[in-house]
C-alpha positions as CSV (number, residue, x, y, z in Angstrom):
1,X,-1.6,-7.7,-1.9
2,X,-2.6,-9.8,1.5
3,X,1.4,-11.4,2.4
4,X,3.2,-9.1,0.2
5,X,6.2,-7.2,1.1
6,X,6.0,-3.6,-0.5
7,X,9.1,-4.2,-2.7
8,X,6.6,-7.6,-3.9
9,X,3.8,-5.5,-4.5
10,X,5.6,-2.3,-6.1
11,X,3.0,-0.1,-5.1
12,X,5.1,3.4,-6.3
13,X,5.8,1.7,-9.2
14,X,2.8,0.2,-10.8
15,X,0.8,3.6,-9.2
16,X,3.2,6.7,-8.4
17,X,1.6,7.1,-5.3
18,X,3.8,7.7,-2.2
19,X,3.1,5.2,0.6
20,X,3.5,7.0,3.7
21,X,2.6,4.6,6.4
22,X,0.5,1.5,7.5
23,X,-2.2,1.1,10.2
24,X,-2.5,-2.5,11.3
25,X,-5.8,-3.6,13.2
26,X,-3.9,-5.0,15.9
27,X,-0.8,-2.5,16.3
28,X,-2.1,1.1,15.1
29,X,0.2,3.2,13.0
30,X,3.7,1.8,11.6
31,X,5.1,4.9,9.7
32,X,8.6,3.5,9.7
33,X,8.6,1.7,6.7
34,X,10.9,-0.8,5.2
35,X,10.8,-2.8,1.4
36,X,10.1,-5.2,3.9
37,X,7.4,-4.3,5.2
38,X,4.6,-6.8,4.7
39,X,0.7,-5.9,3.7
40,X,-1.7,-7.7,5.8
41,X,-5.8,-7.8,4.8
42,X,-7.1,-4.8,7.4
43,X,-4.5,-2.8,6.9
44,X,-5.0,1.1,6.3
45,X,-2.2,2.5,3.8
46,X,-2.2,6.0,3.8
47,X,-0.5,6.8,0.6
48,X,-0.1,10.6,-1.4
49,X,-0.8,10.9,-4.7
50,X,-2.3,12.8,-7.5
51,X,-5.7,11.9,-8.7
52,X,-5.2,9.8,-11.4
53,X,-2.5,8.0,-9.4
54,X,-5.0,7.7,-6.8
55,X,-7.0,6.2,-9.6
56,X,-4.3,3.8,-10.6
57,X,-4.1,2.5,-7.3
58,X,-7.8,2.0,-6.7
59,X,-8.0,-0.7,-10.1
60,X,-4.9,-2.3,-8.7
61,X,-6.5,-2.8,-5.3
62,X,-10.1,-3.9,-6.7
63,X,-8.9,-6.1,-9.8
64,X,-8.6,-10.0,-9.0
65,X,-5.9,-11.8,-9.9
């Protein structure tokens, strides 16, 4: 998901989980987020969910495309 916007990677859609904000390594916490947004490798997404949403969101993360 490294250089994807969250409207490109449809995180909430693919997963259900809630994406509630983004830690970057160089700029700490960004919970103002935007379909805009873009994911960076390093980031922290801290995201609510149920369990097997959770789950969802794990394959999606560790599966290569």
């Amino acid at each position: 998901l490294d250089g994807k916007t969250l409207k490109e990677a449809a995180i909430r859609e693919r997963t259900g989980v809630h994406i509630v904000g983004v830690k970057r390594v160089e700029s700490g916490l960004e919970p103002d987020l935007t379909p805009s947004t873009v994911l960076r490798a390093g980031d922290t997404v801290f995201v609510m969910g149920q369990s097997d949403q959770l789950d969802k969101l794990s394959e999606l993360l560790t599966k290569s495309d």
